[in-house]
N, C-alpha and C positions, 0 to 999 in steps of 0.2 A: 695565425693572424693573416686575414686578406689586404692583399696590395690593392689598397684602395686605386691610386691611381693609375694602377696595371689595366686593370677588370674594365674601369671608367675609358680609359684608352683604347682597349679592345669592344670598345662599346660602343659608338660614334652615334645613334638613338639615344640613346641616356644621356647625353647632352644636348637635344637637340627638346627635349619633351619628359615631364614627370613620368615615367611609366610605369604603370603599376597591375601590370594584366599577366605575370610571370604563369599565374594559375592557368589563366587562357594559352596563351603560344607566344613567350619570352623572346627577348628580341637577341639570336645566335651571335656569338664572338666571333672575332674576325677570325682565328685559325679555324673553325667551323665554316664560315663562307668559304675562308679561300679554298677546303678541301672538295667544298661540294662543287662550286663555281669552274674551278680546274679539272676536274673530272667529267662535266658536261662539257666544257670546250677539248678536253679529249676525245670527247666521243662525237664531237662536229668534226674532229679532224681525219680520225681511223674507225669512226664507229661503233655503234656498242660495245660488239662484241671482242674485238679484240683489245679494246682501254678495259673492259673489265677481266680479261684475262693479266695484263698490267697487273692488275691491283689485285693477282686471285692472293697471295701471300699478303698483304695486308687488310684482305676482309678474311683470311683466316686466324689473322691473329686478332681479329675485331672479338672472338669468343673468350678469349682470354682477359682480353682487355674487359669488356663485359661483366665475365667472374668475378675479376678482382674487386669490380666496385661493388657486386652485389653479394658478395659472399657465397660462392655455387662454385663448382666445375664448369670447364669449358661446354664438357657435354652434354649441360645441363640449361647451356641458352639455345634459346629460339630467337633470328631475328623475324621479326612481323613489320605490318606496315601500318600499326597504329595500336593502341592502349586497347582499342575497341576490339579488333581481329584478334589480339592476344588472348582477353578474356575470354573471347567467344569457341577460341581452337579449344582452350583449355575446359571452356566446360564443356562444350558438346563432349568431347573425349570422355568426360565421367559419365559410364554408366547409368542409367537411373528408368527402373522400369516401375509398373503398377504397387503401391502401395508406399512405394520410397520416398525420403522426406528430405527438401532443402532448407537450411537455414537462412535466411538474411536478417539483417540490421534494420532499426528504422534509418539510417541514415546510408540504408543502399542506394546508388548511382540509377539514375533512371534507364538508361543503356543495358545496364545489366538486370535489372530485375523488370523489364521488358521480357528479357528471353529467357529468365525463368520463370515466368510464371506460363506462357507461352509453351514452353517443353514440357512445361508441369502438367499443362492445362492436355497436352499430344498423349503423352503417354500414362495419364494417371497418378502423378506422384503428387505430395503435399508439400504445399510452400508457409513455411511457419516464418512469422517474426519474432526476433530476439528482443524484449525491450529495453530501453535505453536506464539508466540510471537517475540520478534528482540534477547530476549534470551535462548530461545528453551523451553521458561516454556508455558504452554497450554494454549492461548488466551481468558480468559474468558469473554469478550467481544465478543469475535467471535461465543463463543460458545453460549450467550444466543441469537444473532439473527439464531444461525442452530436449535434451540431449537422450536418445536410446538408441540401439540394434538399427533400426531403420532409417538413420540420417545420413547419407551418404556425401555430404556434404555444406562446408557452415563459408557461405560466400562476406566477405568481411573487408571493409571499405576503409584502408587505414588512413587516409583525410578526404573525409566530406568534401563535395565540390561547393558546398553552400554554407562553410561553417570555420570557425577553427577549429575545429575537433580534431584531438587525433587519439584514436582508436588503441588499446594494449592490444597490442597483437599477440605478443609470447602468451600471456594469459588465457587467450580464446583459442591460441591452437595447442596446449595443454589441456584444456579442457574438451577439444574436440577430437586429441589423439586417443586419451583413456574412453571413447566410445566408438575407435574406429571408423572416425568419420576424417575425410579430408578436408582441408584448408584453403581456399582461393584467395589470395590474398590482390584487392583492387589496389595497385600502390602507384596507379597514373598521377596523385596529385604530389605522392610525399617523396617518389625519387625527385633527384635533385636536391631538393631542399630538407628531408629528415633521412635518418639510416636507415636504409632498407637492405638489409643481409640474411639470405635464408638461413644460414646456417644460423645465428642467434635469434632467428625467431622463432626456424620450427617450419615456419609455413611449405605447403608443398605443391604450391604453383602462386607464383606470382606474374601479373602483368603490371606493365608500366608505357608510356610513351615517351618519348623522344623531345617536343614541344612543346613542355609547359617549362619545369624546373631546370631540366637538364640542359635547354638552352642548345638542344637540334635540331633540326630540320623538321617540319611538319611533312607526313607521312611515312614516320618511325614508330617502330614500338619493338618490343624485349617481352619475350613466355619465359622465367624461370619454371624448368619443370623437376624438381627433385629426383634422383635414381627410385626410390623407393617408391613414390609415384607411380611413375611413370610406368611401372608393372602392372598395375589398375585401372588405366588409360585403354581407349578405345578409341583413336583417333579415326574422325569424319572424312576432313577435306585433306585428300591426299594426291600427289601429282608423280610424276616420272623423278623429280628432287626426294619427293619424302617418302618414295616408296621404286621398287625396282620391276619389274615385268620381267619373270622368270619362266614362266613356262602360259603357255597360249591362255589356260583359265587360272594360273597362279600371281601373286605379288608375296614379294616379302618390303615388308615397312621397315625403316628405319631404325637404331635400338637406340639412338640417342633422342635429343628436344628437337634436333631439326625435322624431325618427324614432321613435325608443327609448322613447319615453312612450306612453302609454296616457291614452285624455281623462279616466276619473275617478280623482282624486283630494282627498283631504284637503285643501279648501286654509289651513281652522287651523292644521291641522299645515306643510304648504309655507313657510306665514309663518312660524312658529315656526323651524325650519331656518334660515331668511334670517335670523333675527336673532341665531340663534344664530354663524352665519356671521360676521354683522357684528362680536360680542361678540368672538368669537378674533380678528377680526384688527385691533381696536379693542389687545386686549392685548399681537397681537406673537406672532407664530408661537413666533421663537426665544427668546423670555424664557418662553412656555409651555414649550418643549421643556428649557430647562434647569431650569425649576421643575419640572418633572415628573421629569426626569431625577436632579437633586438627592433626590427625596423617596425614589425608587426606592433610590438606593443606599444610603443610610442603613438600609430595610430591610431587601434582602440583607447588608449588613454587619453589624446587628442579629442576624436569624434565622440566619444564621452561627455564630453566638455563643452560641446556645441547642442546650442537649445534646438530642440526639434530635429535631433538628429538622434536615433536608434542606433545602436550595435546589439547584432543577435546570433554573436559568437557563443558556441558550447565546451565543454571539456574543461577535464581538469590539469591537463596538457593539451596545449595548443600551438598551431600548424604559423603559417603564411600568409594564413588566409583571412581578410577581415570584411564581415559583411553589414550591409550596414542599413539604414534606409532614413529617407529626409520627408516629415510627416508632412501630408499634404502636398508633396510629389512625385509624382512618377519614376520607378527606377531607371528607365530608358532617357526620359529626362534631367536626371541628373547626370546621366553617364555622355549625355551630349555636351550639357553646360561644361562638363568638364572637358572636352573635349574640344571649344574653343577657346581653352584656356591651356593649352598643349596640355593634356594632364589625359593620359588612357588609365579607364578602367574597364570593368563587366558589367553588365546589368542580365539579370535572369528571372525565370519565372518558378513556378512549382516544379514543373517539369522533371526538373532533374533530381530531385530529392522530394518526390513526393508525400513519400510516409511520415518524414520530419517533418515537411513545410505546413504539411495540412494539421499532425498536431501541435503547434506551436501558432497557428492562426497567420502564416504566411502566404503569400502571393507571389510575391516577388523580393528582388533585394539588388543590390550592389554591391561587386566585389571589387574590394583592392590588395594586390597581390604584389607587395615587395620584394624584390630580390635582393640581395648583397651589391650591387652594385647601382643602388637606389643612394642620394645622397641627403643629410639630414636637413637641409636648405629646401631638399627638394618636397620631404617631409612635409617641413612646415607650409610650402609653397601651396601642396596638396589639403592641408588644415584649412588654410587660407580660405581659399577657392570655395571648399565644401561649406564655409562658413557665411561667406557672401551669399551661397545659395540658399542658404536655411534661414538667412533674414532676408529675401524679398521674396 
């Protein structure tokens, strides 16, 4: 059980404003500020370089910490500096020459299936979609007759940025281990707010960021990259961190994920992630995911209930996320109305989930993204609002 008035105390935003944009970039708890906030006026007083030498022992145990919540080895994180850079170290690394085949979802991330098809398009491989089900969850039946010898990889989006879906992971990388195909798992929207554990799902690279669920610092992110993997890896962008200068034309690269990192980074921000880390799992994965879960349905059942107002949520389990749209106006314009009425949400376009939006006859939408430390006054307050706009 969440201490409600714990979370709401180290929240000082959350009282100030309905906020509902966790999906977007969640507003950080105070031992998060004060770790990052404290660490930049360290390095106004001695410098970068010697405040992060300070803290080299507590950004080594940030791998640990890391582990534990995601279910992996130490040696098996990577820190990055966004969901984005994660995904992208992790695929370029996979192999993939003339004739080779990727998988994706209709409910792939538009970021990422940018640069597969782009890679695809360089070197000659085939980019296949898996289709979706009669409830928008990813056909795993379908997928293992698209499945042979030649897939080298099934990229797989465990919550839609435009939906509540959330995606069977364990099931799609079963079915893509028995063909030898590796696993990416997109888990930027469902850390924080659902379980995301390699070890019980199997998957064998997971990205995630820092700024949405997890309640850290914007410009954070985490590469799980499994041992077994990482054998099959070809890593691209590599530097004097993730790789060694050993003889005038030689390197030897890295054997663990940090392979995957790059030597500068943020390390304000790094701490900040770590403590954010600590905070979720101080409160308890699965009491987040049912407090989140709870707030969510209350308002698909809400904006249900209001005339001329759509919800165009999928899945047969469902995320955080609730999308929604107000007939006969604009989603930018609802996200503003609400907006003088302290109340944050999202507003977005096809863009980012193409393949879903375009079959499903979308355009655009609005998101509202609860967190656990959303309160149900605040709920209704948010009801309210969206309902004065749907009748004028």
């Amino acid at each position: 059980m969440i201490d409600f008035d714990a979370v709401r105390t180290d929240t000082p935003g959350a009282r100030e404003r309905v906020f509902l944009d966790s999906a977007g970039s969640s507003l950080p708890p105070e031992p998060v500020l004060r770790e990052t906030i404290a660490h930049l006026r360290r390095e106004s007083e001695v410098g970068g370089y010697r405040a992060a030498a300070e803290r080299a022992d507590d950004l080594d145990k940030g791998y640990a910490v890391a582990a534990g919540f995601l279910g992996c080895a130490p040696e098996e994180v990577a820190f990055t500096e966004s969901a984005t850079r994660s995904w992208l170290n992790a695929f370029t690394a996979v192999p993939l020459t003339e004739g080779d085949r990727v998988l994706i979802s209709e409910a792939e991330y538009g970021s990422n299936a940018i640069a597969v098809y782009h890679r695809a398009r360089a070197v000659g491989a085939q980019v296949d979609v898996v289709p979706s089900d009669e409830t928008g969850t990813l056909d795993v039946a379908a997928l293992r007759e698209l499945l042979d010898e030649r897939v080298r990889l099934v990229s797989l989006v465990h919550a839609p940025t435009n939906s509540g879906l959330v995606n069977p992971v364990r099931e799609v990388v079963e079915a893509a281990h028995d063909a030898g195909a590796l696993v990416l798992l997109d888990a930027c929207q469902a850390a924080g707010q659902l379980r995301v554990n390699a070890e019980e799902s199997g998957a064998d690279l997971i990205s995630l960021t820092g700024r949405k669920w997890l309640r850290g610092p914007r410009g954070t992110g985490i590469l799980v990259v499994r041992e077994e993997a990482a054998r099959r890896l070809r890593p691209v962008q590599i530097d004097q961190h993730s790789a060694t200068w050993t003889m005038p034309d030689q390197v030897r690269l890295r054997s663990d994920a940090r392979v995957h990192e790059l030597w500068e980074f943020s390390v304000a921000d790094r701490l900040g992630l770590i403590a954010a880390l600590r905070y979720a799992d101080d409160l308890g994965i699965d009491a987040i995911e049912q407090a989140v879960r709870e707030r969510a349905e209350t308002l698909r059942a809400g904006l249900a209930g209001i005339d001329r107002v759509r919800v165009h949520d999928l899945g047969r389990v469902r995320s955080g996320i609730v999308s929604f749209t107000v007939d006969g106006v604009a989603a930018d314009s609802v996200k503003n109305a609400l907006r003088e009425r302290r109340v944050t949400v999202s507003a977005s376009g096809a863009h980012g989930a193409l393949l879903d939006m375009s079959k499903r006859g979308l355009t655009e939408f609005v998101r509202a993204s609860p967190h656990y430390f959303v309160s149900p006054e605040q709920l209704d307050e948010f009801l309210t609002v969206v309902a004065d706009i749907a009748a004028t």
